[in-house]
Structure formats: C-alpha cells, structure tokens
Backbone as a chain_set.jsonl record, in Angstrom:
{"seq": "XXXXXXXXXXXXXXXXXXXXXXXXXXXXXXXXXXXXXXXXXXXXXXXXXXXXXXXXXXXXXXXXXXXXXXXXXXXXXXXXXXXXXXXXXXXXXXXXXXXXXXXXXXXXXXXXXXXXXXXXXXXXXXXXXXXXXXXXXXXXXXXXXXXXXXXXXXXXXXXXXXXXXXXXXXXXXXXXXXXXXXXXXXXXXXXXXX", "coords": {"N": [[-44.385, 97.415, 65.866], [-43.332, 98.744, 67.761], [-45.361, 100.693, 68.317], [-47.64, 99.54, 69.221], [-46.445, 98.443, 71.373], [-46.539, 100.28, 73.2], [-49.298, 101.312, 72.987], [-49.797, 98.732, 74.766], [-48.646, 99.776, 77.17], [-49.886, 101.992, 77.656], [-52.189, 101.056, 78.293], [-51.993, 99.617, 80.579], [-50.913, 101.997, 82.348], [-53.396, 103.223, 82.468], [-55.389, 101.9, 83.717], [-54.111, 101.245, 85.892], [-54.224, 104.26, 87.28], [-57.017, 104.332, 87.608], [-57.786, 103.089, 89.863], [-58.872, 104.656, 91.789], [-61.539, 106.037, 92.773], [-62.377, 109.011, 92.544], [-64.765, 111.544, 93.966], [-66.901, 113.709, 92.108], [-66.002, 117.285, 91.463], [-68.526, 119.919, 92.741], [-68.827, 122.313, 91.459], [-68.581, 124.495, 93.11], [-66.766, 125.018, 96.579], [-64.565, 124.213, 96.059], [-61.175, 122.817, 96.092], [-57.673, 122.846, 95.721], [-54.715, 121.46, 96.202], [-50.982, 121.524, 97.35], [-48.488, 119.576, 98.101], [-45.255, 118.537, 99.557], [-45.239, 116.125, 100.339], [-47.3, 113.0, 99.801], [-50.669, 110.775, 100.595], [-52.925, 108.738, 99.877], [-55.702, 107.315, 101.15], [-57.881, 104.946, 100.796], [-59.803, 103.865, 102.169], [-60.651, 105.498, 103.797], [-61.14, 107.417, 102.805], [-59.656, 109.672, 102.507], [-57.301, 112.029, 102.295], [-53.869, 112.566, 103.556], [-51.692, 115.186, 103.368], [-48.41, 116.175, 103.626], [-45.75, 118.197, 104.44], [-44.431, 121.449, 102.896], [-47.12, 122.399, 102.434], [-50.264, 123.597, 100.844], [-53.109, 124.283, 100.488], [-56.276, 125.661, 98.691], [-58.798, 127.343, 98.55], [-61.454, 127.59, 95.621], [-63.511, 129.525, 93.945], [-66.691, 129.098, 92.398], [-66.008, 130.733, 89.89], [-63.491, 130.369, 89.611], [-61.665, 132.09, 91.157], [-59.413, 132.613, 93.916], [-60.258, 132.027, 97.046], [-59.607, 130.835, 99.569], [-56.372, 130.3, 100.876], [-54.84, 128.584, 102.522], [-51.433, 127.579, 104.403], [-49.657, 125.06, 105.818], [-47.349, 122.828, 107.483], [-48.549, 119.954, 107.633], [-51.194, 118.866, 106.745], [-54.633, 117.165, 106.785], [-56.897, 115.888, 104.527], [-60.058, 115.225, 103.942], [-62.197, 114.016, 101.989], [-65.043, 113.201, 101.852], [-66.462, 113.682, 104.136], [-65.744, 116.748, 103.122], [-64.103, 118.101, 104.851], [-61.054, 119.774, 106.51], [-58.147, 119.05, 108.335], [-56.157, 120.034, 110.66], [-52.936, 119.163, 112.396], [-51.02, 120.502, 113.643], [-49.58, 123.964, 113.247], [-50.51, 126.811, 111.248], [-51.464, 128.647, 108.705], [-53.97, 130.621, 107.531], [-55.08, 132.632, 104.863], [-57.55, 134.743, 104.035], [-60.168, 136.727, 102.1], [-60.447, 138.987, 104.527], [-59.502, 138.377, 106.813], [-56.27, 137.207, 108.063], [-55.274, 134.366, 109.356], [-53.728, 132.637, 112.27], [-52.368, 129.682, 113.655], [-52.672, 126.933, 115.978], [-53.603, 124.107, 115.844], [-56.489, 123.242, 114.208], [-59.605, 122.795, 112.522], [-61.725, 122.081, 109.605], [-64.956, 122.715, 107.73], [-65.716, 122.667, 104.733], [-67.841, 122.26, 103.573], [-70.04, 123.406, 105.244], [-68.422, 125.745, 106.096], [-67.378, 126.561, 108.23], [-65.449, 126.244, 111.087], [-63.057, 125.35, 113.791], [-60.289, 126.907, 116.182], [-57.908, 126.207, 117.261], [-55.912, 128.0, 119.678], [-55.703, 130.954, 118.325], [-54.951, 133.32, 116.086], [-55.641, 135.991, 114.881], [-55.325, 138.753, 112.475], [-56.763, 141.86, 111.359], [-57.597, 144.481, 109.652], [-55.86, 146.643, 112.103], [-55.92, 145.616, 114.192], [-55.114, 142.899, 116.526], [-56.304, 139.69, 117.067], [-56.681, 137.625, 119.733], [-57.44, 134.051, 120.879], [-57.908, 131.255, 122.979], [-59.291, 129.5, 122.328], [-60.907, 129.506, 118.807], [-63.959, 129.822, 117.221], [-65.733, 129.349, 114.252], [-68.169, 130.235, 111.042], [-68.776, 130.89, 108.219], [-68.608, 134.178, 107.804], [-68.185, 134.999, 110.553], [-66.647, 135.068, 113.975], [-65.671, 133.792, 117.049], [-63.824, 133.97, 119.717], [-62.966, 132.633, 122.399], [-61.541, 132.653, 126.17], [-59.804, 135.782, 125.349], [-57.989, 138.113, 123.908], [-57.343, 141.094, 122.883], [-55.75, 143.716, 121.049], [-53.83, 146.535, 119.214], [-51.333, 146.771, 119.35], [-47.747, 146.465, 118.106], [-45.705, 145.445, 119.298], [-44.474, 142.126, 120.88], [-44.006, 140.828, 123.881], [-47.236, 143.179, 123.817], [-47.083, 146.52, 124.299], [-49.942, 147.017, 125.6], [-53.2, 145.659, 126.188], [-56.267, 144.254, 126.032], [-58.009, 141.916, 127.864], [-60.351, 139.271, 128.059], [-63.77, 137.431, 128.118], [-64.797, 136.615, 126.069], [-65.048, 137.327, 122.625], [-66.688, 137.964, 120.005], [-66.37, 138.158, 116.55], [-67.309, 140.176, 113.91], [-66.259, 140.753, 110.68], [-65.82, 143.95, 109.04], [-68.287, 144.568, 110.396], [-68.467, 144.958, 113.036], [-66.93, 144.57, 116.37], [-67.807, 142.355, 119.727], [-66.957, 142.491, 122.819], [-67.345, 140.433, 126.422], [-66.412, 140.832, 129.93], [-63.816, 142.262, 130.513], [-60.821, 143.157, 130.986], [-58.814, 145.592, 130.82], [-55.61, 145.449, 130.162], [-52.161, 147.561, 130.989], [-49.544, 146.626, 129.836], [-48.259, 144.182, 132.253], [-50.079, 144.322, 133.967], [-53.076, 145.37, 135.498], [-55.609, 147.708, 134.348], [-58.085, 148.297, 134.095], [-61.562, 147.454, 135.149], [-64.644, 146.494, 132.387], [-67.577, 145.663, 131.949], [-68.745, 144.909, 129.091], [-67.758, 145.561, 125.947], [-68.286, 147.276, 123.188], [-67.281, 147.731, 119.204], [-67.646, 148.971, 116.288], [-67.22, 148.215, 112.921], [-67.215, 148.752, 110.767]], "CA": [[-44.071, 96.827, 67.148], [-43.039, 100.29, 68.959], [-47.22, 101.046, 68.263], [-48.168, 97.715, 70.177], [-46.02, 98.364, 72.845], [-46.982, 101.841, 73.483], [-50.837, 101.046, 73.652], [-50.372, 98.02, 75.702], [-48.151, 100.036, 78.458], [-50.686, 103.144, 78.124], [-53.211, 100.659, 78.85], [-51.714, 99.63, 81.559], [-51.006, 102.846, 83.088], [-54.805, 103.901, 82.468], [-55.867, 100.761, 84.724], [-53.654, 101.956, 87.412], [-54.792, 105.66, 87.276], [-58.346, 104.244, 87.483], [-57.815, 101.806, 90.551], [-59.351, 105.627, 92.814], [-62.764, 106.981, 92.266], [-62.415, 110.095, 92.966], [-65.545, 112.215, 93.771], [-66.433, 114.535, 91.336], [-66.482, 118.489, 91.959], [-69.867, 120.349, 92.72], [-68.36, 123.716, 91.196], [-68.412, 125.646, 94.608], [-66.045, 124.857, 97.123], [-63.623, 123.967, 95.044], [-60.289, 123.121, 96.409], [-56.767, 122.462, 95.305], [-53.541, 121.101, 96.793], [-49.823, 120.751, 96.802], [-47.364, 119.076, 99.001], [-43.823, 117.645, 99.309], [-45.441, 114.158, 100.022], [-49.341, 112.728, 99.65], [-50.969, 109.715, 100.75], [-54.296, 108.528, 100.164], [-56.303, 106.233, 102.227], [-58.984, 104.662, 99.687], [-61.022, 103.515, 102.658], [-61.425, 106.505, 104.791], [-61.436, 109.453, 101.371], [-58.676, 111.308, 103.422], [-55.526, 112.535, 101.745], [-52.848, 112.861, 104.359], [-50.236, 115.999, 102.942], [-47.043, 116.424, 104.501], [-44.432, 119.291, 104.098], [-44.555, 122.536, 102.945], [-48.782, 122.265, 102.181], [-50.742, 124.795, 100.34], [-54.465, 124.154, 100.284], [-56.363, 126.784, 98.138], [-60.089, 127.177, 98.322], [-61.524, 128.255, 94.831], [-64.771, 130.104, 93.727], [-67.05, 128.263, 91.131], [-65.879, 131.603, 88.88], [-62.216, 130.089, 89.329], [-60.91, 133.097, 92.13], [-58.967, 132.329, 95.122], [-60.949, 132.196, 98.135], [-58.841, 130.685, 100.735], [-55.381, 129.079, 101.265], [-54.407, 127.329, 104.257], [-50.415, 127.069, 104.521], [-49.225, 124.251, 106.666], [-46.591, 121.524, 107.622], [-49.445, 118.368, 107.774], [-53.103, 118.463, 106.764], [-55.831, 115.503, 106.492], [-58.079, 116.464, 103.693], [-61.236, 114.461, 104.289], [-63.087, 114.273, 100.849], [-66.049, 112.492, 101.739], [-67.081, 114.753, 104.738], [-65.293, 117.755, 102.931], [-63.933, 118.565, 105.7], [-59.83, 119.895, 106.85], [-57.78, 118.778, 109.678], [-54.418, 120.562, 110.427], [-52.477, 118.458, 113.676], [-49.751, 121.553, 114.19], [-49.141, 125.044, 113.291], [-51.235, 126.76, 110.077], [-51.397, 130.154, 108.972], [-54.736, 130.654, 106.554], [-55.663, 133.802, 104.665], [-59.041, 134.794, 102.892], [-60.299, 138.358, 101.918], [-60.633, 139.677, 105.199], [-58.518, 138.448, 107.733], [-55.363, 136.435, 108.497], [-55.155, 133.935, 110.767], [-52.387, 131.381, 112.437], [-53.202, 128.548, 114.645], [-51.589, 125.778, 116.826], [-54.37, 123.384, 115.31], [-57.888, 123.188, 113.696], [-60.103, 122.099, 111.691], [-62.248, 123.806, 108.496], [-65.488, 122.28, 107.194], [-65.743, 123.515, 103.606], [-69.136, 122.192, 103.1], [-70.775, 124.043, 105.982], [-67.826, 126.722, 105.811], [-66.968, 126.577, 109.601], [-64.363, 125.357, 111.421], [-62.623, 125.161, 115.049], [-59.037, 126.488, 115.924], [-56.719, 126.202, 118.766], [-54.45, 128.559, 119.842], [-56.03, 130.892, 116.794], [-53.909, 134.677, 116.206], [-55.816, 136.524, 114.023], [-54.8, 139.841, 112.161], [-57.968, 142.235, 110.753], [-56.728, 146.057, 110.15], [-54.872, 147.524, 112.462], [-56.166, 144.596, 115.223], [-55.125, 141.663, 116.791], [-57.292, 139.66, 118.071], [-56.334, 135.943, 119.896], [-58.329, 133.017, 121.465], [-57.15, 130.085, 123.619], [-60.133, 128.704, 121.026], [-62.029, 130.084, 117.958], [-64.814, 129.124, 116.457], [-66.185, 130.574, 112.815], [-69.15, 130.136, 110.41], [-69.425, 131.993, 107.553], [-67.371, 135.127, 108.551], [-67.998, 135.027, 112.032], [-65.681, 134.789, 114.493], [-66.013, 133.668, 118.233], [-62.687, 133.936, 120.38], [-62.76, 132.144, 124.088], [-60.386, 133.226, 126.43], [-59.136, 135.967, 124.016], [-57.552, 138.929, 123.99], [-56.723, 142.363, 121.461], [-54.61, 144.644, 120.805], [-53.209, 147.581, 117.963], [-50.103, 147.159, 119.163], [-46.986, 145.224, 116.835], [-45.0, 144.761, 119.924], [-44.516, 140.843, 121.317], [-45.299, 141.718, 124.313], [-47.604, 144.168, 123.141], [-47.472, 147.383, 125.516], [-50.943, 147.383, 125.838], [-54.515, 144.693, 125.123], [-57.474, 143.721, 126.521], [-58.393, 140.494, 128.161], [-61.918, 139.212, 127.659], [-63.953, 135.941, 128.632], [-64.878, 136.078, 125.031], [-65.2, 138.16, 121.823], [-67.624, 138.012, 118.848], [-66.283, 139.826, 115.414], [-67.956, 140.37, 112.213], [-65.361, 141.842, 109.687], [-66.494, 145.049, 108.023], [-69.102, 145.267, 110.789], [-68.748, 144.961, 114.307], [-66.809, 143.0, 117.397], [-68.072, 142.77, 121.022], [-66.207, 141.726, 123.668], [-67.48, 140.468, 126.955], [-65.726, 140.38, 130.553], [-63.067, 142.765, 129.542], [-59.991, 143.809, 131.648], [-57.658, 146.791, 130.396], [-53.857, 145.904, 130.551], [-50.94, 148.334, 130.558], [-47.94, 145.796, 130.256], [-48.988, 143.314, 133.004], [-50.406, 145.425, 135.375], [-54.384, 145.266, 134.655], [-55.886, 148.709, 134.927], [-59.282, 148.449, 134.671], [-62.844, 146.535, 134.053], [-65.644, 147.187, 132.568], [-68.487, 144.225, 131.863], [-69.251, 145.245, 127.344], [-67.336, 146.789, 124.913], [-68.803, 147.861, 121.191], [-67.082, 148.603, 118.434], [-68.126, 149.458, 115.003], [-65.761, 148.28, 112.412], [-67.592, 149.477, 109.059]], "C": [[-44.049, 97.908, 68.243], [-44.813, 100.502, 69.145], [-47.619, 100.165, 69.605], [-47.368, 98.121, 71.32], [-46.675, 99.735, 73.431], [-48.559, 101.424, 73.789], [-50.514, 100.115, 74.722], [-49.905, 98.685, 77.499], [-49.068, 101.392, 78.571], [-52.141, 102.164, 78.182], [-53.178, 99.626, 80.04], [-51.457, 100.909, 82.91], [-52.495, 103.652, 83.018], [-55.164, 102.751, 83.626], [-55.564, 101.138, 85.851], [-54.444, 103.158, 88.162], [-56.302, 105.764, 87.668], [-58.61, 103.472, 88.71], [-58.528, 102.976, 91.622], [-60.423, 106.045, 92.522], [-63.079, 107.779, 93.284], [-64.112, 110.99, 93.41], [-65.649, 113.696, 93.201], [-66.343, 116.365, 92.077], [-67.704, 118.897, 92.021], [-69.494, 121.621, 91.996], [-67.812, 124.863, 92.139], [-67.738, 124.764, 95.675], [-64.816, 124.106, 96.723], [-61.964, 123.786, 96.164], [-58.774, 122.242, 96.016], [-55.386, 122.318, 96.004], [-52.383, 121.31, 96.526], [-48.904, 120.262, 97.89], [-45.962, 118.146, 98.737], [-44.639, 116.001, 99.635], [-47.353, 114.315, 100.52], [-49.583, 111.211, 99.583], [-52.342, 109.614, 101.315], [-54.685, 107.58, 100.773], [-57.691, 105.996, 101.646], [-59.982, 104.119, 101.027], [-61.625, 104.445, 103.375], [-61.646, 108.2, 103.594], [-60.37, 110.415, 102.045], [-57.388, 111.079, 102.505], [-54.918, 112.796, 103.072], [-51.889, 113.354, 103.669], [-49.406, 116.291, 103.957], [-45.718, 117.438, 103.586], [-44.697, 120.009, 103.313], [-45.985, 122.857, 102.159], [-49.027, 123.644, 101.991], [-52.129, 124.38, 99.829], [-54.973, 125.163, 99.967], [-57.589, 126.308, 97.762], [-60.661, 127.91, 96.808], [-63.186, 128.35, 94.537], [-65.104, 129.246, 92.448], [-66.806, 129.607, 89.994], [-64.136, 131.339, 89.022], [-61.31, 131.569, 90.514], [-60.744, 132.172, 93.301], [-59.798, 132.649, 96.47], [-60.195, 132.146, 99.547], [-57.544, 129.981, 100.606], [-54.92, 129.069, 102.224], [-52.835, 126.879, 104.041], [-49.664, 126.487, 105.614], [-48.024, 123.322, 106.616], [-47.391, 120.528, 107.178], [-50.866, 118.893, 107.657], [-53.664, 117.253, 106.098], [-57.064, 116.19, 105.748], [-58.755, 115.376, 103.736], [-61.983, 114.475, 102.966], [-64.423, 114.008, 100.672], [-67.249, 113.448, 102.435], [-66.541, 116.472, 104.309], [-64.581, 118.739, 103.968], [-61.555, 118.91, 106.131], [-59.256, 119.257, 108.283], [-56.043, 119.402, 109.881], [-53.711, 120.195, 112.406], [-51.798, 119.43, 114.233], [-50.07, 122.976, 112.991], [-49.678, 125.964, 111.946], [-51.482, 128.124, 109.978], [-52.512, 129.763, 107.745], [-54.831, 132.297, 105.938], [-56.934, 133.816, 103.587], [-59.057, 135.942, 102.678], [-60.356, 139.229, 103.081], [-59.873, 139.257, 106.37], [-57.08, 137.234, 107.327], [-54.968, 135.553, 109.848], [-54.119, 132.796, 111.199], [-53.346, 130.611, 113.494], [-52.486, 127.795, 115.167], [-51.859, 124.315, 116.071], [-55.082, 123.863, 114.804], [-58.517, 121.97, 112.729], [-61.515, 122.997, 110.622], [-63.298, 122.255, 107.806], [-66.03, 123.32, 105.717], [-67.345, 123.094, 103.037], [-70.064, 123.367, 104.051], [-70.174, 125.514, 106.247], [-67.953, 127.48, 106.725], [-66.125, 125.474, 110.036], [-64.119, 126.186, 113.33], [-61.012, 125.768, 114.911], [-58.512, 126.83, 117.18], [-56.0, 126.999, 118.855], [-54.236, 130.261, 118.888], [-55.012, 133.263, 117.492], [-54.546, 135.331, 115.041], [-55.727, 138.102, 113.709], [-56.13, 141.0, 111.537], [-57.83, 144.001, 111.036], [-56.073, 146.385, 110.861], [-54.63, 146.577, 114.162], [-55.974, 143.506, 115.47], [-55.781, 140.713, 117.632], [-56.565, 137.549, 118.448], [-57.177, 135.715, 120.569], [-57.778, 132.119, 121.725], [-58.019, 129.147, 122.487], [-61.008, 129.878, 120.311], [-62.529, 129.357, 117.206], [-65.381, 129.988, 115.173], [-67.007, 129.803, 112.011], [-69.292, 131.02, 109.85], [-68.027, 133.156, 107.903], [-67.7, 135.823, 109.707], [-66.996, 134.32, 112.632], [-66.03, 134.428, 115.76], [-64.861, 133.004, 119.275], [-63.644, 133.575, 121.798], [-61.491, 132.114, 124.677], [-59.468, 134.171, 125.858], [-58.693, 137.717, 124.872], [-57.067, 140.297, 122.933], [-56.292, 143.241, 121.813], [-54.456, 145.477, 119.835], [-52.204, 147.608, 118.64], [-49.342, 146.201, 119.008], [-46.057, 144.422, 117.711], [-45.247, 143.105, 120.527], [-43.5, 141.091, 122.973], [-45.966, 142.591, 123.857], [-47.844, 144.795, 124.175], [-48.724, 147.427, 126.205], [-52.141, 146.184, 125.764], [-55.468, 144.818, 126.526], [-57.949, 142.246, 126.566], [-59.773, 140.404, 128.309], [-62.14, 137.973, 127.837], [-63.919, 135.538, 126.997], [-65.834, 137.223, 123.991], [-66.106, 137.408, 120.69], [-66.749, 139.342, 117.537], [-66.592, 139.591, 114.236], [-67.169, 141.662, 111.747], [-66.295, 142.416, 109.226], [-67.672, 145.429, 108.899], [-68.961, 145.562, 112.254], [-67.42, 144.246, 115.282], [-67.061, 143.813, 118.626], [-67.433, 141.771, 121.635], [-66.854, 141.49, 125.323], [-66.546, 140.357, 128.512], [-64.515, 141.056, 130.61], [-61.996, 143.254, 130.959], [-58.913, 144.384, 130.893], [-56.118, 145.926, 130.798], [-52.992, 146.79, 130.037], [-49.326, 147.159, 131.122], [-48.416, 144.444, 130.837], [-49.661, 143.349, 133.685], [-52.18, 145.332, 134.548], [-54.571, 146.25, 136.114], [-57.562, 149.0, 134.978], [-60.291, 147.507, 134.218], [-63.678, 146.93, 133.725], [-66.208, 145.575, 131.483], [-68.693, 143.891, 129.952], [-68.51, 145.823, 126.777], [-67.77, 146.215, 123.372], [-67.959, 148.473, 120.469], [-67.369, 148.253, 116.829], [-66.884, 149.358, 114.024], [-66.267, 148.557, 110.594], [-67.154, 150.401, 108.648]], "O": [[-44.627, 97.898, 69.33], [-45.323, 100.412, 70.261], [-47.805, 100.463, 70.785], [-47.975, 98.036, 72.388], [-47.464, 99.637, 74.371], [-48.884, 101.241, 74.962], [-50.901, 100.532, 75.813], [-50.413, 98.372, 78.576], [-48.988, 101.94, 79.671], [-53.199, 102.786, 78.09], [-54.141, 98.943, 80.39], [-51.746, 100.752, 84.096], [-52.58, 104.739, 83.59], [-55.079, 103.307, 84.721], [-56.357, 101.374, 86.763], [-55.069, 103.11, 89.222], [-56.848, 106.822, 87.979], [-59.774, 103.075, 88.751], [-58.92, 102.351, 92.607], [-60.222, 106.781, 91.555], [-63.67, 107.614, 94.351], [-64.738, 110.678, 92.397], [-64.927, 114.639, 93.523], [-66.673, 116.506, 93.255], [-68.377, 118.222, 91.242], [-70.582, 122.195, 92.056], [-66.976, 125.753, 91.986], [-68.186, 123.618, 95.685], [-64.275, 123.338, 97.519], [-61.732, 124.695, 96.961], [-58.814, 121.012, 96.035], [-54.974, 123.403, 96.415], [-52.245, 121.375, 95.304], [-48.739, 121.176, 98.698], [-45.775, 117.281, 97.881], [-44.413, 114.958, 99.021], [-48.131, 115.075, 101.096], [-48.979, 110.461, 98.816], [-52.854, 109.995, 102.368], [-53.792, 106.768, 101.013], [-58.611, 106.754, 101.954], [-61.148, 103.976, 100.661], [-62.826, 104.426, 103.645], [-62.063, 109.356, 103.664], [-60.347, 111.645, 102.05], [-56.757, 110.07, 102.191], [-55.706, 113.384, 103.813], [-51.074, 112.564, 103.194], [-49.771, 116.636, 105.081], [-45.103, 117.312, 102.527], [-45.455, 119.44, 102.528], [-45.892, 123.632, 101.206], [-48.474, 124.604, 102.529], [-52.203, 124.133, 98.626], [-54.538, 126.099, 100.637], [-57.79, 125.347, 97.019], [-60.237, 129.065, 96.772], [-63.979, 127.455, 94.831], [-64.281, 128.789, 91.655], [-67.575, 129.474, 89.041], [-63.457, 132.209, 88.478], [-60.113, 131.729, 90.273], [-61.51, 131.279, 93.661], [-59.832, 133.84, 96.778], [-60.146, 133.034, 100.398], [-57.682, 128.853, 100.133], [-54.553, 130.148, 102.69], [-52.745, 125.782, 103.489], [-49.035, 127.237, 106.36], [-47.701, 123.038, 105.463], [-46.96, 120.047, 106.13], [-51.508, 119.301, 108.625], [-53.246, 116.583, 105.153], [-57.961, 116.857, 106.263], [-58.088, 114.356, 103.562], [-62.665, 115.495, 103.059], [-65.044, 114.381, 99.677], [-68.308, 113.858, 101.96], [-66.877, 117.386, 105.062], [-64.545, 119.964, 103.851], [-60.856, 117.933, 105.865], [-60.023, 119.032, 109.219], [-55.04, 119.111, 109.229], [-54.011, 120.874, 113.388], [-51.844, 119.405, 115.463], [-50.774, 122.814, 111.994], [-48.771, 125.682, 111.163], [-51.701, 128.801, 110.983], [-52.232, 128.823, 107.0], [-54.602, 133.173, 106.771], [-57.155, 133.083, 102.624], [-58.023, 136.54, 102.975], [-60.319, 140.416, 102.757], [-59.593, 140.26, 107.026], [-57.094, 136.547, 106.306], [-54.532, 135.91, 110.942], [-53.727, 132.049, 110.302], [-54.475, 130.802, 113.945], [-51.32, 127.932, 114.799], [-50.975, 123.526, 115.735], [-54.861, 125.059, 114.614], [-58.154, 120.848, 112.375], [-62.049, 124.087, 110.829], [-62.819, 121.164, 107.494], [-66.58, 124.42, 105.76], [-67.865, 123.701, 102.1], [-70.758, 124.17, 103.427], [-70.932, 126.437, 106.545], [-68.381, 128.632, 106.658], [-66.029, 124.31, 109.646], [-64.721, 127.114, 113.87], [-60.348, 125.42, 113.934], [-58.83, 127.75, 117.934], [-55.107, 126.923, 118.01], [-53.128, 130.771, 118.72], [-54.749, 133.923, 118.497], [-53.866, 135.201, 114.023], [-56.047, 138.826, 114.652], [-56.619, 140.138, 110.808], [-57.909, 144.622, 112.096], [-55.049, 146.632, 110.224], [-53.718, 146.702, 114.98], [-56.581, 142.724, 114.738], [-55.829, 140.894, 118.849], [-56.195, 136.658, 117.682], [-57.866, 136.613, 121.052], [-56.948, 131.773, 120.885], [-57.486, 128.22, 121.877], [-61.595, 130.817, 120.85], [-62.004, 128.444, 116.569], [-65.422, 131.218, 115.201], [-66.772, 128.597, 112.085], [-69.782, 132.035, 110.344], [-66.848, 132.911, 108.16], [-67.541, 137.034, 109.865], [-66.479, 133.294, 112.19], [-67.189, 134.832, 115.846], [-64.899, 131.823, 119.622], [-64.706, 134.1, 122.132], [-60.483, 131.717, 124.094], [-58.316, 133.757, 125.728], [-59.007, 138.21, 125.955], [-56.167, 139.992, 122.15], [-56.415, 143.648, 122.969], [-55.355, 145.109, 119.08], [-51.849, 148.785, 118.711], [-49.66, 145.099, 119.455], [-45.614, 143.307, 117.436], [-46.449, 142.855, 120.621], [-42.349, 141.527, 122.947], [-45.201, 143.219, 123.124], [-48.542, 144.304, 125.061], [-48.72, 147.841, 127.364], [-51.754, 145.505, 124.812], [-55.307, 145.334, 127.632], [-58.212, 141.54, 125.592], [-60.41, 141.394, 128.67], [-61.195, 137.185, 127.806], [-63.312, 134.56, 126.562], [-66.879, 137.789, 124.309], [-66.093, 136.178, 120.655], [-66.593, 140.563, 117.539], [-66.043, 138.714, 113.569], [-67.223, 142.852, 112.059], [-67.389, 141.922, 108.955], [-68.272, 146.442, 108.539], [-69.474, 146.625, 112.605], [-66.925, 143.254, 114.748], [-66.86, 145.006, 118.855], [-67.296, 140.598, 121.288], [-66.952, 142.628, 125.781], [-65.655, 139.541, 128.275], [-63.707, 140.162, 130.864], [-62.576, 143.714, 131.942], [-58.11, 143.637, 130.333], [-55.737, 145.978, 131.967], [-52.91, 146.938, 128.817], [-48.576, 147.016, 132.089], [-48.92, 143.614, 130.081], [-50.034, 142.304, 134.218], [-52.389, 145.252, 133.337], [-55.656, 146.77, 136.373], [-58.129, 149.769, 135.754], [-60.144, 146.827, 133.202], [-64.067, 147.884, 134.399], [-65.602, 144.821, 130.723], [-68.775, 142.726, 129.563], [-68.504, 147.004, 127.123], [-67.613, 145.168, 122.744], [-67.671, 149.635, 120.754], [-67.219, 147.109, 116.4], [-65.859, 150.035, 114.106], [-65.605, 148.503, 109.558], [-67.469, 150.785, 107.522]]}, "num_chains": 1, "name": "protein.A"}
C-alpha cells in the first residue's frame, strides 16, 4: 500500500514539474541563478528574481565568467537577454562595474547601463551611460580618475571615452579638474593600458 501511494504522489509531482518547458542549454553562455524569491511568467520566458540576486555567467568548460549581484533582475530566456530596474554591481575578469540600471544581452554579449561606475586597475572610470560589446566599453558623459577619494581630488571630464581593457582608452572633449575648479582642455587623450 505505502508502494502505491508513493508512485501515485511521485507521479503526481512529476506532472507538476513538467507543466514548464524549459529551453534547453547550448553549452556556452551558460547561466545560473539564486534569489530570495522567483517568479516565472510561462508566456513571456522571463523569470522575475527578487532579493539578494546572484546571476553567474558560466563557460561551456564550467568556469565563472560573470556574476551580476542585484536586488531585482528580469531574466528573459527566450531573447537571452538581462534586465536589472535598480542598483547592480557585476564583475568579470577584467573589470568591476556598478550601475543605477541596465541591461546585458548574453547572446550577443552586450549590454546598456545607466549611471555605470566602473573600476579597471588603479582607474575609475564613470558614464551618465555605457554601452559594451564584447570587452568594449563606451562611457557618455563620463569622467576618470586614480583617485579613492569621494570627491576625488582630482578627474577628468570628457564628452565620451572608449576603453579596451589590457589595451587602450581614448577619451574625447576632455577638461582637467583640480577639485571643482577645471584647469584645463585639451580636444584627445591616449593612453596605452597593456
């Protein structure tokens, strides 16, 4: 009798378990979740996580690529795509970055971010918006710095920066500040970050 009951309630909870068809993995872009609460939406493929979120991009050789720690993200499964409404700090192999918003397409492996604060050796570099592809970067309205202070004694204001970790960033539009006080302009700056 215990037998019989046992199959018929594990074939009931298989029915349930089965009521989502999931799409399967491709091997590469791999990514894994966790959150204090999760709610799927079977018509639009989006997970909606809420509270203390940890999205974690993984290599088809099983290594950590990226995680994304947030309050609220909308994982999109269909278009593979992220959505983070408020406040998101990501890290990958080469930089660190925070955000106000964004959004991260893991198929095309570019994304958008608002507000974006990113960290990359000894440099800080911000954007009222950044855009990225690949590991390019492209700050608007942005500004950098090497220094830890908030104010930071010192940065550079710019219409808009370009930076390739490990090789390069150029900044166009560029005004020097000491403090608040802006000391000088000059139209290009190059630097070499290999």
């Amino acid at each position: 009798m215990k037998l019989l009951l046992t199959a018929v309630l594990m074939t009931g909870v298989a029915a349930v378990s089965a009521a989502y068809d999931l799409p399967s993995s491709t091997g590469t872009h791999r990514v894994g979740f966790e959150s204090d609460n999760a709610a799927f939406n079977e018509n639009t493929s989006a997970i909606d996580l809420e509270g203390n979120v940890r999205l974690e991009e993984v290599s088809a050789e099983d290594k950590p690529t990226k995680l994304i720690r947030a309050r609220n993200l909308t994982v999109n499964m269909a278009s593979r795509t992220v959505v983070s409404p408020s406040d998101f700090v990501m890290d990958d192999d080469t930089v660190t970055a925070y955000g106000r918003s964004g959004s991260f397409d893991y198929g095309a492996e570019s994304g958008h971010i608002n507000d974006g604060r990113f960290m990359y050796r000894n440099f800080v570099f911000t954007g009222r918006s950044v855009d990225f592809k690949g590991g390019d970067y492209v700050y608007k309205k942005a500004s950098l710095t090497s220094c830890d202070e908030e104010p930071p004694h010192y940065k550079l204001r710019a219409s808009r920066i370009y930076l390739v970790p490990g090789s390069y960033f150029l900044s166009y539009n560029n005004v020097f500040y000491l403090g608040r006080f802006p000391i000088f302009y000059f139209p290009v700056l190059y630097k070499p970050m290999g």
